[in-house]
N, CA, C and O atoms as a GROMACS GRO file, in nm:
protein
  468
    1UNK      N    1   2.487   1.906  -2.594
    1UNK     CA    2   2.359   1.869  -2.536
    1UNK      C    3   2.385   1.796  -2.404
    1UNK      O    4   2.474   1.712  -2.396
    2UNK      N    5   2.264   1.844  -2.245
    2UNK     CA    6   2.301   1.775  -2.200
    2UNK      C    7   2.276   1.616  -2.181
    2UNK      O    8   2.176   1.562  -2.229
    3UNK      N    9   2.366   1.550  -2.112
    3UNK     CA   10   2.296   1.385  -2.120
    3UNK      C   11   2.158   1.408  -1.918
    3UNK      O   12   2.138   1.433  -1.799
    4UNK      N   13   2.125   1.372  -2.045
    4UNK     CA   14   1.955   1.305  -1.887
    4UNK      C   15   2.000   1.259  -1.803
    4UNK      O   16   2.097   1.184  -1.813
    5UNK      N   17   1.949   1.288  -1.703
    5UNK     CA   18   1.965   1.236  -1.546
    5UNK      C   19   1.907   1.084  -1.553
    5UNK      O   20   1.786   1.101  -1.556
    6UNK      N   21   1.928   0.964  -1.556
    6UNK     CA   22   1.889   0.859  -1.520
    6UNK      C   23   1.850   0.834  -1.354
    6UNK      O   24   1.908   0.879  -1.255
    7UNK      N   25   1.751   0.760  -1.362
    7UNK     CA   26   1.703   0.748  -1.215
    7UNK      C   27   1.636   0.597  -1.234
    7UNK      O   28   1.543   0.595  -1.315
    8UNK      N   29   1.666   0.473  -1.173
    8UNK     CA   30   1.600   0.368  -1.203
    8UNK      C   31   1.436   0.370  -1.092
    8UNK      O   32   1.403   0.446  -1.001
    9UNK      N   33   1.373   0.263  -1.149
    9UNK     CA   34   1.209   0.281  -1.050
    9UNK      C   35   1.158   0.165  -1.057
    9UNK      O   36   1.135   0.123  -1.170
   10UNK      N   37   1.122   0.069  -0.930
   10UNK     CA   38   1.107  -0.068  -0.875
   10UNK      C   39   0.974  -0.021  -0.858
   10UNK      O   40   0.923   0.089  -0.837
   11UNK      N   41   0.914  -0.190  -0.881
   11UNK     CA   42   0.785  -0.162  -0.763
   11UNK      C   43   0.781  -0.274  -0.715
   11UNK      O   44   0.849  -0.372  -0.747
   12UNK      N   45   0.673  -0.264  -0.606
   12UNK     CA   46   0.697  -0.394  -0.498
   12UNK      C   47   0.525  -0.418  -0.455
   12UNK      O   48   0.442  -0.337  -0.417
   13UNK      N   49   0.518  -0.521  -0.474
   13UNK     CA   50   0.384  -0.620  -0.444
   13UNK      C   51   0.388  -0.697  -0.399
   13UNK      O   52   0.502  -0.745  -0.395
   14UNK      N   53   0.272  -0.779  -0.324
   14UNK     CA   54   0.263  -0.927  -0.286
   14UNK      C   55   0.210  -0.997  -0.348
   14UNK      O   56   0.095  -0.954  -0.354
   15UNK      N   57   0.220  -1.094  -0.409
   15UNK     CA   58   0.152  -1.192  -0.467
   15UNK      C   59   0.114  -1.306  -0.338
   15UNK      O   60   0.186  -1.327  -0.240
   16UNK      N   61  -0.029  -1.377  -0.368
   16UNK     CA   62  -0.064  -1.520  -0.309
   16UNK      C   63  -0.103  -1.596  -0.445
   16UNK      O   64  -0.164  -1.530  -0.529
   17UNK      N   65  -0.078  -1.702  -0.466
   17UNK     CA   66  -0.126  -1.781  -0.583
   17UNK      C   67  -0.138  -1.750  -0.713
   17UNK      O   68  -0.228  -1.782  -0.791
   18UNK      N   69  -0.014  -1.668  -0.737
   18UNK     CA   70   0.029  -1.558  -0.839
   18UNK      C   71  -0.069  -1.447  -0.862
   18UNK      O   72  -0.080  -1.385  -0.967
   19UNK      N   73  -0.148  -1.424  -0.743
   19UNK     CA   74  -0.267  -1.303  -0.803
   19UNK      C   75  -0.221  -1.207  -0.667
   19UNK      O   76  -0.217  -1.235  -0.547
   20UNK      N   77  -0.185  -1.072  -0.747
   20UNK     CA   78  -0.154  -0.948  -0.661
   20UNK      C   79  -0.245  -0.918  -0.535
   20UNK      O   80  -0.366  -0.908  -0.552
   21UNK      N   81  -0.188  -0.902  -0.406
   21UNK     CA   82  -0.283  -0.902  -0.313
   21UNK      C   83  -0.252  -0.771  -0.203
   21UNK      O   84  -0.324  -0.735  -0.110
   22UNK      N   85  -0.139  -0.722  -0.241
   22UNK     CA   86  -0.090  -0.599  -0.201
   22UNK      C   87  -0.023  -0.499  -0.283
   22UNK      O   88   0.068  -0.534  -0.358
   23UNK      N   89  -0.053  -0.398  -0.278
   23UNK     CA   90   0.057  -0.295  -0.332
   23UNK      C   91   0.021  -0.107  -0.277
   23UNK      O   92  -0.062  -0.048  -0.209
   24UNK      N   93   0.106  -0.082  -0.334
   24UNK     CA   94   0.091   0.109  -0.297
   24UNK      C   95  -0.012   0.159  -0.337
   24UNK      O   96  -0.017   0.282  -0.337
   25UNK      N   97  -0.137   0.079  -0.386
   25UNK     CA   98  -0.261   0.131  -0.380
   25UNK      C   99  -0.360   0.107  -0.268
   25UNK      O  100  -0.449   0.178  -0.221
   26UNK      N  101  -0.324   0.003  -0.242
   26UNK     CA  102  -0.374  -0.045  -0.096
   26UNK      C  103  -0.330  -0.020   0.026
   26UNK      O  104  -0.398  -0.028   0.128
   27UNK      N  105  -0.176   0.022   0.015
   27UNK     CA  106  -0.125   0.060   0.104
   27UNK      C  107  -0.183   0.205   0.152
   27UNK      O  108  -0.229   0.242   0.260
   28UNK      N  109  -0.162   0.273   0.025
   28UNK     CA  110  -0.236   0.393   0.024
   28UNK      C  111  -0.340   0.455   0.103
   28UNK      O  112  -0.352   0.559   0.168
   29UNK      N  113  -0.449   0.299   0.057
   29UNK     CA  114  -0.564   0.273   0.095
   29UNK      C  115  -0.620   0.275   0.261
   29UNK      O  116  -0.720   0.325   0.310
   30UNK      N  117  -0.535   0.217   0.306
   30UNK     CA  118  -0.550   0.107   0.458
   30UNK      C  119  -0.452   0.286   0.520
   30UNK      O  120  -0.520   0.369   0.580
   31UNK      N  121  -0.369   0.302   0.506
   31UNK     CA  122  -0.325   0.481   0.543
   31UNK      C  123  -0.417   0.560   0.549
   31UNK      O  124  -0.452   0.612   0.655
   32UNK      N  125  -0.480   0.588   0.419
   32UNK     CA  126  -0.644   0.656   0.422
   32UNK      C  127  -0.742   0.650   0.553
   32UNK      O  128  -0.799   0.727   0.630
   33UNK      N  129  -0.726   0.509   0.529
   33UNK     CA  130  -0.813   0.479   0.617
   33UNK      C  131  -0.813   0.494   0.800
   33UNK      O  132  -0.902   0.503   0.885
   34UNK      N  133  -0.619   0.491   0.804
   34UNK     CA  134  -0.626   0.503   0.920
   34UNK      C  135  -0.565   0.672   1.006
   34UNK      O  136  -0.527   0.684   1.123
   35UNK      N  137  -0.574   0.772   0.911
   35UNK     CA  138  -0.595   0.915   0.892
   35UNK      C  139  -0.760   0.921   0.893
   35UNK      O  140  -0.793   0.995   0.986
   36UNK      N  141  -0.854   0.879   0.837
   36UNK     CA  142  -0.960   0.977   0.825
   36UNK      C  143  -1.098   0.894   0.890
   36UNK      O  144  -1.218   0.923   0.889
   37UNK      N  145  -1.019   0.773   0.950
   37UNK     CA  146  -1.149   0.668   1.067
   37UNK      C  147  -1.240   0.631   0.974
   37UNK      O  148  -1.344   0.595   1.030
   38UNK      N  149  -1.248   0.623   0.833
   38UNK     CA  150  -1.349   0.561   0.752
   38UNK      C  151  -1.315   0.498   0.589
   38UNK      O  152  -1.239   0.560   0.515
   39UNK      N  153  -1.354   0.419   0.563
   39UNK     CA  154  -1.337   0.355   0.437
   39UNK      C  155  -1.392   0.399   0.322
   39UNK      O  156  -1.346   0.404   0.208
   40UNK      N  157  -1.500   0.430   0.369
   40UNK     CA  158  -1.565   0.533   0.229
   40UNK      C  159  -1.476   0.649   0.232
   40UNK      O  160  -1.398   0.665   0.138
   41UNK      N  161  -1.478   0.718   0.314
   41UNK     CA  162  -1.349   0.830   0.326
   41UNK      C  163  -1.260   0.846   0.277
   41UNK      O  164  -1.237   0.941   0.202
   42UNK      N  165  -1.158   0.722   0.319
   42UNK     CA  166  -1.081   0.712   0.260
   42UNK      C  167  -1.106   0.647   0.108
   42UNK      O  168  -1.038   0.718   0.034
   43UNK      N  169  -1.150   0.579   0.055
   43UNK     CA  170  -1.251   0.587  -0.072
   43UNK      C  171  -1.242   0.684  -0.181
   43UNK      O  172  -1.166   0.686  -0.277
   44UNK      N  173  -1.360   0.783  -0.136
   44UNK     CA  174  -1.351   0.890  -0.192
   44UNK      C  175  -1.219   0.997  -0.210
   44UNK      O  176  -1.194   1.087  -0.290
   45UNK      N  177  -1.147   0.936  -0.091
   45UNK     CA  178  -1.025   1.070  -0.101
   45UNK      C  179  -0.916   1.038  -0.195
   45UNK      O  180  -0.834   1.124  -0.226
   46UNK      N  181  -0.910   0.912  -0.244
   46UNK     CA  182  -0.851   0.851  -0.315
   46UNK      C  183  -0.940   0.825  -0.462
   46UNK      O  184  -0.876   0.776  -0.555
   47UNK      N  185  -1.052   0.851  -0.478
   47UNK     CA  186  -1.130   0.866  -0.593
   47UNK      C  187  -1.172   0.762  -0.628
   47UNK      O  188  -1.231   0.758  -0.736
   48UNK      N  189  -1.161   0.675  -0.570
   48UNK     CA  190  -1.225   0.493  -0.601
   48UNK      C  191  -1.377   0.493  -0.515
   48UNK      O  192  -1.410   0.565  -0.420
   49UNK      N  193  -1.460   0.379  -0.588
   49UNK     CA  194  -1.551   0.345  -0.540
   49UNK      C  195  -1.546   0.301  -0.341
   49UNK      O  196  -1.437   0.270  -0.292
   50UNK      N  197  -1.666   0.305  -0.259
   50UNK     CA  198  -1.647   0.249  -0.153
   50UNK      C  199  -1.705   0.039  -0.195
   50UNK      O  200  -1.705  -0.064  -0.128
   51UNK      N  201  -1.731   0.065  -0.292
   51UNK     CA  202  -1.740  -0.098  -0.295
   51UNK      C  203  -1.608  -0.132  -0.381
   51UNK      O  204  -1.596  -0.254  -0.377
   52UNK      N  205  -1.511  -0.080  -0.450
   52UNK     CA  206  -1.409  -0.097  -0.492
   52UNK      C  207  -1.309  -0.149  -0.378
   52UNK      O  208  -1.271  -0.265  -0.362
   53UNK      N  209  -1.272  -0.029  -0.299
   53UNK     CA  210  -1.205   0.020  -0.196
   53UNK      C  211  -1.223  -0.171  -0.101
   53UNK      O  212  -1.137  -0.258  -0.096
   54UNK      N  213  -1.354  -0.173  -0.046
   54UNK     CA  214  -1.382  -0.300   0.018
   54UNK      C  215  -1.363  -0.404  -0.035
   54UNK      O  216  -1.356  -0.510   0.027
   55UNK      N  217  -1.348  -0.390  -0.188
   55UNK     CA  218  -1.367  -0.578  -0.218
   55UNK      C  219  -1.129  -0.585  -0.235
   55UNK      O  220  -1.056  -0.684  -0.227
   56UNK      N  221  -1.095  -0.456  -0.255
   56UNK     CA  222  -0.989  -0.490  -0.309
   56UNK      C  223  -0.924  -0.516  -0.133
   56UNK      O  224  -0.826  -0.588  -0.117
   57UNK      N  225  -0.981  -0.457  -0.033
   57UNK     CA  226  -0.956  -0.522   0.133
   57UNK      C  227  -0.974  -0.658   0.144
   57UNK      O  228  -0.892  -0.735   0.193
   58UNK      N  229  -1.116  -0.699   0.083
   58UNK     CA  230  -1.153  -0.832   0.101
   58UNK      C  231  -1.069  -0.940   0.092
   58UNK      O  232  -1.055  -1.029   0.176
   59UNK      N  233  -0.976  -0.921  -0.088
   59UNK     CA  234  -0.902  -1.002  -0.120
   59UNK      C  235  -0.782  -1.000  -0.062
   59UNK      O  236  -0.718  -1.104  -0.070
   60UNK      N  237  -0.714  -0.876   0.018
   60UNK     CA  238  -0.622  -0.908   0.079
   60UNK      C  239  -0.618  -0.982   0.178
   60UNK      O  240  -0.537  -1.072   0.198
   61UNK      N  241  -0.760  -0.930   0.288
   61UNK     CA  242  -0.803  -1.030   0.407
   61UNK      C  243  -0.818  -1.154   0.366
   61UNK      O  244  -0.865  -1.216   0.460
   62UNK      N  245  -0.805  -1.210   0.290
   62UNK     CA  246  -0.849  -1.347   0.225
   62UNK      C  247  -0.730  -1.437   0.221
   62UNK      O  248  -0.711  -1.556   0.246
   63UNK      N  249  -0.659  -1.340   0.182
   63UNK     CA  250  -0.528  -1.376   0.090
   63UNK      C  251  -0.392  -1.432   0.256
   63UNK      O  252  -0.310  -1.520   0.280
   64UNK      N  253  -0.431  -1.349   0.300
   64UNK     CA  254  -0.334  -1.334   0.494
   64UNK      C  255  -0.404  -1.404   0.569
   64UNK      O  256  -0.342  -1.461   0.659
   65UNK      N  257  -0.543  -1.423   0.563
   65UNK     CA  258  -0.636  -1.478   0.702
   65UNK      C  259  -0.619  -1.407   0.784
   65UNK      O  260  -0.544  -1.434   0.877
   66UNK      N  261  -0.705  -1.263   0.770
   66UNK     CA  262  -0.692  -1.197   0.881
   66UNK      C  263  -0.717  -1.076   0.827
   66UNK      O  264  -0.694  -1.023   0.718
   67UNK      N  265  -0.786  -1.034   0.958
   67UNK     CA  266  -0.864  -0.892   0.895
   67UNK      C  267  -0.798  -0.781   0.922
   67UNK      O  268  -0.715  -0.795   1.012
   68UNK      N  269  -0.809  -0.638   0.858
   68UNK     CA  270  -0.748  -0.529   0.806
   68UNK      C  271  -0.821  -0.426   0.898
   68UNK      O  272  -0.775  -0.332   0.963
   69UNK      N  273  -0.901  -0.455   0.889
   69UNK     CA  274  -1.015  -0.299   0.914
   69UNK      C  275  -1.130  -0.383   1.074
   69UNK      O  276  -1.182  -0.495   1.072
   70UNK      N  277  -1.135  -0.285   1.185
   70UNK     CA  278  -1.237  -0.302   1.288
   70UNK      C  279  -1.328  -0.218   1.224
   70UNK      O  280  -1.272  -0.112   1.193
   71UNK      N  281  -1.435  -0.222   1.193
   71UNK     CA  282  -1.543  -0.142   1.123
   71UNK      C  283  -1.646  -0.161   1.274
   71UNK      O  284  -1.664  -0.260   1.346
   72UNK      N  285  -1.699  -0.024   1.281
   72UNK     CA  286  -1.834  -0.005   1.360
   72UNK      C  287  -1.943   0.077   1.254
   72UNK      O  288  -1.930   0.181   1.190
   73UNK      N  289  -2.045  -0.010   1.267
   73UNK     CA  290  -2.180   0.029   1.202
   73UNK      C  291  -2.216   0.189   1.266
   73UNK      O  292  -2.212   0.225   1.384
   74UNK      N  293  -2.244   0.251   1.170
   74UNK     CA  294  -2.373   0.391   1.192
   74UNK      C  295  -2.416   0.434   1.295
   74UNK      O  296  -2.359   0.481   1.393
   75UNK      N  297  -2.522   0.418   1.271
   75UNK     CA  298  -2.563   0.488   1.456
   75UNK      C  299  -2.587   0.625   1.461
   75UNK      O  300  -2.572   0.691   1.358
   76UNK      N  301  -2.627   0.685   1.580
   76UNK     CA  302  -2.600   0.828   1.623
   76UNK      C  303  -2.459   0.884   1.609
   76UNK      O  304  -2.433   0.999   1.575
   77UNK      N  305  -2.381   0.798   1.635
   77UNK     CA  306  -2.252   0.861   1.604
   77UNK      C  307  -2.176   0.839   1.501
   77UNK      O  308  -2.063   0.883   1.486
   78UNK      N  309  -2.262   0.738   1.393
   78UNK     CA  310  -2.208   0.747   1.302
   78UNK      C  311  -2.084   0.628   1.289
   78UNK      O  312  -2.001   0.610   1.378
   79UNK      N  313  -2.088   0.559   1.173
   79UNK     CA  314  -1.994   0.465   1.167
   79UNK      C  315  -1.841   0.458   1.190
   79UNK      O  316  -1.793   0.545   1.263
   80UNK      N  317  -1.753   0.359   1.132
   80UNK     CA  318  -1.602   0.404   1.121
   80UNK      C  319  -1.528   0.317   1.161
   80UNK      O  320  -1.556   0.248   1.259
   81UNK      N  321  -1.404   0.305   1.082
   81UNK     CA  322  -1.319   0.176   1.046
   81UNK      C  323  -1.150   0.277   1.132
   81UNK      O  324  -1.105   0.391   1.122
   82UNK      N  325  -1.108   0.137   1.215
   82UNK     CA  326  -0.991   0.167   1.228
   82UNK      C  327  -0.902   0.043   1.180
   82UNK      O  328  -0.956  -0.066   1.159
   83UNK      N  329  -0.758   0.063   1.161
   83UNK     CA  330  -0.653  -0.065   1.099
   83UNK      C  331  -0.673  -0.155   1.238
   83UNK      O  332  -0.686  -0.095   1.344
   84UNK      N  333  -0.675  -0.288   1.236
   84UNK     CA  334  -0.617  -0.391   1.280
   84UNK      C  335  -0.460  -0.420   1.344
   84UNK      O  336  -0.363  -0.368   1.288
   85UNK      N  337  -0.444  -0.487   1.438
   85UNK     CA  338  -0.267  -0.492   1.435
   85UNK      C  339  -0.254  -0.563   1.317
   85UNK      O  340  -0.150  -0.528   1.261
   86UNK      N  341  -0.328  -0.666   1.241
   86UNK     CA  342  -0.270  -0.687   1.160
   86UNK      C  343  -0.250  -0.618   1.049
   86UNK      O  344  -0.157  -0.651   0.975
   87UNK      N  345  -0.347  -0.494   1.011
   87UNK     CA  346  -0.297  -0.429   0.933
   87UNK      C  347  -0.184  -0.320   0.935
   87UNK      O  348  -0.117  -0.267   0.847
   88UNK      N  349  -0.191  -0.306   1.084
   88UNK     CA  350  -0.056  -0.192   1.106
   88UNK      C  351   0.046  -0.251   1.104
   88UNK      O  352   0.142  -0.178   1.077
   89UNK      N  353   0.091  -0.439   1.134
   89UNK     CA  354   0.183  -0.466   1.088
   89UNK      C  355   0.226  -0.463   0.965
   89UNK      O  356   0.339  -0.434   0.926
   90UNK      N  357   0.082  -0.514   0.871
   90UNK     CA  358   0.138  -0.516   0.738
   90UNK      C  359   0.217  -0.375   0.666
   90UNK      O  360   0.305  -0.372   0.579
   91UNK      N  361   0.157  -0.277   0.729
   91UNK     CA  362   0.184  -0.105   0.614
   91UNK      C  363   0.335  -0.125   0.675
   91UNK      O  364   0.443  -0.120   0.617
   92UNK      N  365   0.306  -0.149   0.808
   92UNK     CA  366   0.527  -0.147   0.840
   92UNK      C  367   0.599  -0.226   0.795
   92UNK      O  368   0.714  -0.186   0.778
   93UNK      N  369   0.564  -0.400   0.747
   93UNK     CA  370   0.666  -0.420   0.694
   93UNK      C  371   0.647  -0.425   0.546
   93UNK      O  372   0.716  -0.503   0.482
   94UNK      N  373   0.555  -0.346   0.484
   94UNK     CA  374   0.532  -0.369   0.304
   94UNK      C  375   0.624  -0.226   0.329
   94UNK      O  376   0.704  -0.227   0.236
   95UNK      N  377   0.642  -0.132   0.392
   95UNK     CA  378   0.707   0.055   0.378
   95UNK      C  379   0.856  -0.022   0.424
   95UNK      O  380   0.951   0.046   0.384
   96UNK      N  381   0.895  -0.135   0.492
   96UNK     CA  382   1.048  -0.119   0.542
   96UNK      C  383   1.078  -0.218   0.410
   96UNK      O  384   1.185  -0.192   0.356
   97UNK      N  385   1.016  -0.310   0.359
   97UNK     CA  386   1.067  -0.410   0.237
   97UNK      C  387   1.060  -0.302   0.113
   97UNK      O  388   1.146  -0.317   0.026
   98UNK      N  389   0.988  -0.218   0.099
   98UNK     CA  390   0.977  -0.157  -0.001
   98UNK      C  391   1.102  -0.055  -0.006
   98UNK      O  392   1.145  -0.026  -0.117
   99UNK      N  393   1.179   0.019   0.144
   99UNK     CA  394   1.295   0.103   0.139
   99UNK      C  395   1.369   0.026   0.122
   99UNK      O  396   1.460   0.070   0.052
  100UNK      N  397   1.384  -0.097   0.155
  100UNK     CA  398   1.522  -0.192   0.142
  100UNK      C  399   1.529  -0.254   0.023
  100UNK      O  400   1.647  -0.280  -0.003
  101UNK      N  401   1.424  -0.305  -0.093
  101UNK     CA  402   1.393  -0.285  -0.269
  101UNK      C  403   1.464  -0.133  -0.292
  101UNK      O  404   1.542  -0.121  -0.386
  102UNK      N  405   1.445  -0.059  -0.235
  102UNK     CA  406   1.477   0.066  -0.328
  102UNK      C  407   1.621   0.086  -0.331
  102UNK      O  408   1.685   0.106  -0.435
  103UNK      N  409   1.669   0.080  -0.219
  103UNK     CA  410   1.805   0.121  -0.127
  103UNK      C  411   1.879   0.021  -0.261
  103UNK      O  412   1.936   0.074  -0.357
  104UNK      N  413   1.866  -0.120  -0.246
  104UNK     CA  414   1.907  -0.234  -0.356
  104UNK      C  415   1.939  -0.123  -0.494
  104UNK      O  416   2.040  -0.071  -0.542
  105UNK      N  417   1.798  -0.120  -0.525
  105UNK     CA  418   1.835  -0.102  -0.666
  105UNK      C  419   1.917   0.019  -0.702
  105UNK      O  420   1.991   0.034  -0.799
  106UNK      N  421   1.888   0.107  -0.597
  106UNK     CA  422   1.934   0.250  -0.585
  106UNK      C  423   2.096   0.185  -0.641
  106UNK      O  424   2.147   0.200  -0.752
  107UNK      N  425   2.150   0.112  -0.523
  107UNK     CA  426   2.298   0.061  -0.543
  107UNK      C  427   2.322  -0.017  -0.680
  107UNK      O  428   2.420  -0.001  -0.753
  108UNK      N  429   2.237  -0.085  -0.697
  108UNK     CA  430   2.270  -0.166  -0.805
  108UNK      C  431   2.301  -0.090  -0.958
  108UNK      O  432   2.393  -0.101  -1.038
  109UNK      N  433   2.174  -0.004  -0.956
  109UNK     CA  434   2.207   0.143  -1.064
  109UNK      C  435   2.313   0.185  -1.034
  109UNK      O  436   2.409   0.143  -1.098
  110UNK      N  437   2.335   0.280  -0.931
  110UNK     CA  438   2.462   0.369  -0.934
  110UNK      C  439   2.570   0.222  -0.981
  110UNK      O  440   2.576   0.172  -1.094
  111UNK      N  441   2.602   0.204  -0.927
  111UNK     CA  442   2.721   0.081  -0.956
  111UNK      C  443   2.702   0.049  -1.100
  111UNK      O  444   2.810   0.081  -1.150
  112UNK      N  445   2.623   0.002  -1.199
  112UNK     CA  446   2.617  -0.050  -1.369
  112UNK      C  447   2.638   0.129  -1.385
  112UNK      O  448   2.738   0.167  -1.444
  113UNK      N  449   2.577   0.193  -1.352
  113UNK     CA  450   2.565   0.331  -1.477
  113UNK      C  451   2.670   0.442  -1.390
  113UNK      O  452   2.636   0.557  -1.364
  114UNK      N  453   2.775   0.394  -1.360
  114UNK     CA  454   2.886   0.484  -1.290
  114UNK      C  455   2.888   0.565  -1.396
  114UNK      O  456   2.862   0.498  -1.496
  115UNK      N  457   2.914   0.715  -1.431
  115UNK     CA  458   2.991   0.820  -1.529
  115UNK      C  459   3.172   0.818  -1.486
  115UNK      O  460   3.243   0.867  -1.399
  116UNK      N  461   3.189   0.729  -1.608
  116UNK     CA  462   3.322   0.709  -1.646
  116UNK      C  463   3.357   0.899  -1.677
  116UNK      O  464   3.303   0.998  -1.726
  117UNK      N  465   3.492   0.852  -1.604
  117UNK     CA  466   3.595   0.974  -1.597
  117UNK      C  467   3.673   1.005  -1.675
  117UNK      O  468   3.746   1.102  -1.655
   0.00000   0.00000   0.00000
C-alpha cells in the first residue's frame, strides 16, 4: 500500500485585543473589491451579504484606525468603492507574511518528516 503524501497547512490572521480582525476572507474580500470597483460586488461574488461584507470592513477599520475602502455614493453613474493606500498596504504585507508563514513551515515539515533511507 501506498504511504500518503503529507503536506502540512498554516493559517495566518491578525488579531487586535484577541478578536480576529484580518484573514483570507477579507483579504479575499478587499481583492474583490479592488477587481470589480464595488463592495456589494464584490459581496455577492463571494456569496456573503453586502451588510456582512461592510460590517466585517468596519471592524477591521476600527481595529488599524484607518480606512479600507474610498466609497462614492450612486448617482447617474452609479456608485463604487476603491482600496485605500491603506488597504493596498495591508493585502501586501498580510500576502508577503503569509508566504514567509508558509515558506517556515514548508521547511520546518520537510525537515521533522524527512523519508528515512
Amino acid at each position: 500500500m501506498a504511504r500518503p503524501r503529507l503536506r502540512i497547512k498554516s493559517k495566518v490572521w491578525l488579531e487586535a485585543n484577541g478578536r480576529m480582525i484580518f484573514s483570507d476572507g477579507r483579504l479575499q474580500l478587499l481583492e474583490a473589491v479592488a477587481e470589480l470597483g464595488s463592495l456589494r460586488q464584490a459581496a455577492r461574488g463571494l456569496g456573503m451579504s453586502y451588510r456582512a461584507a461592510w460590517g466585517l470592513l468596519k471592524v477591521t477599520e476600527r481595529a488599524l484606525g484607518a480606512p479600507l475602502l474610498a466609497v462614492t455614493i450612486g448617482g447617474r453613474a452609479g456608485g463604487g468603492a476603491r482600496l485605500t493606500p491603506e488597504a493596498r498596504a495591508l493585502v501586501r504585507r498580510f500576502r508577503r507574511v503569509k508566504a514567509r508563514v508558509n515558506r517556515a513551515a514548508d521547511g520546518a515539515f520537510a525537515r521533522a518528516f524527512r523519508r528515512s533511507r
